[in-house]
C-alpha positions in Angstrom: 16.7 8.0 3.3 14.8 6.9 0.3 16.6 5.7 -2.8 16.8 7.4 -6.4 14.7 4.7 -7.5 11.7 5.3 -4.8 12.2 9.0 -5.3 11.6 8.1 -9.4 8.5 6.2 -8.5 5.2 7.9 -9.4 3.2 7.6 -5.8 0.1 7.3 -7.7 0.9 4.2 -9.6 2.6 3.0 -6.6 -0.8 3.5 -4.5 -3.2 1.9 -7.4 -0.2 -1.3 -7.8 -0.9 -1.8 -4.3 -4.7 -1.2 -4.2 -5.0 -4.0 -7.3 -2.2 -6.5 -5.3 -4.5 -6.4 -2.4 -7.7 -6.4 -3.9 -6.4 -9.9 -5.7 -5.7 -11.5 -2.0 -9.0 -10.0 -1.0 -8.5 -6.8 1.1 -9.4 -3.5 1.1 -7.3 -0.5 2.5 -10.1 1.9 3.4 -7.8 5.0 4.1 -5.2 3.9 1.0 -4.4 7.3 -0.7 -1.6 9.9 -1.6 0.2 11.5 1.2 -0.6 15.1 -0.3 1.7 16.7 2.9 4.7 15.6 1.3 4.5 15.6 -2.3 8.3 15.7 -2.8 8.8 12.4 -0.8 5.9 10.6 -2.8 4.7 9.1 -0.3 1.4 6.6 0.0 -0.6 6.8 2.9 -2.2 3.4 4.5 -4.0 4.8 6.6 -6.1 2.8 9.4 -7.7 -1.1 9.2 -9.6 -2.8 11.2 -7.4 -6.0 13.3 -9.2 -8.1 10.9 -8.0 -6.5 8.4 -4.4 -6.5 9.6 -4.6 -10.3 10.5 -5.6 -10.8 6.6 -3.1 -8.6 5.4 0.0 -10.7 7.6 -1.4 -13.7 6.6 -1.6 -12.3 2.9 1.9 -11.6 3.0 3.5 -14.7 5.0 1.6 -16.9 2.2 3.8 -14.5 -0.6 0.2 -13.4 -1.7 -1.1 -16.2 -3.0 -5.2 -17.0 -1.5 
């Protein structure tokens, strides 16, 4: 169950935080956008990468974002 604070959270700011977080380690989620099916959940679709893609992404993350 999602909290009141992730409930609060506008999904469109969420979605463009995230799209300019990963853009500064260098990667692109093609298929990032809104989940318009369930607007009351706000929920941000991340849609499909390539296993390049996804390798980046880990490493991206195990290196706390920094390049």
């Amino acid at each position: 169950m999602a909290s009141k604070e992730q409930q609060d959270t506008d999904p469109f700011m969420a979605m463009e935080s995230l799209r300019a977080a990963l853009a500064e380690v260098g990667i692109t989620l093609p298929s990032l956008r809104l989940d318009l099916a369930s607007p009351a959940l706000n929920l941000v679709e991340l849609g499909r990468v390539s296993s390049g893609v996804a390798v980046r992404l880990a490493e991206a993350l195990q290196r706390g974002g920094r390049k």
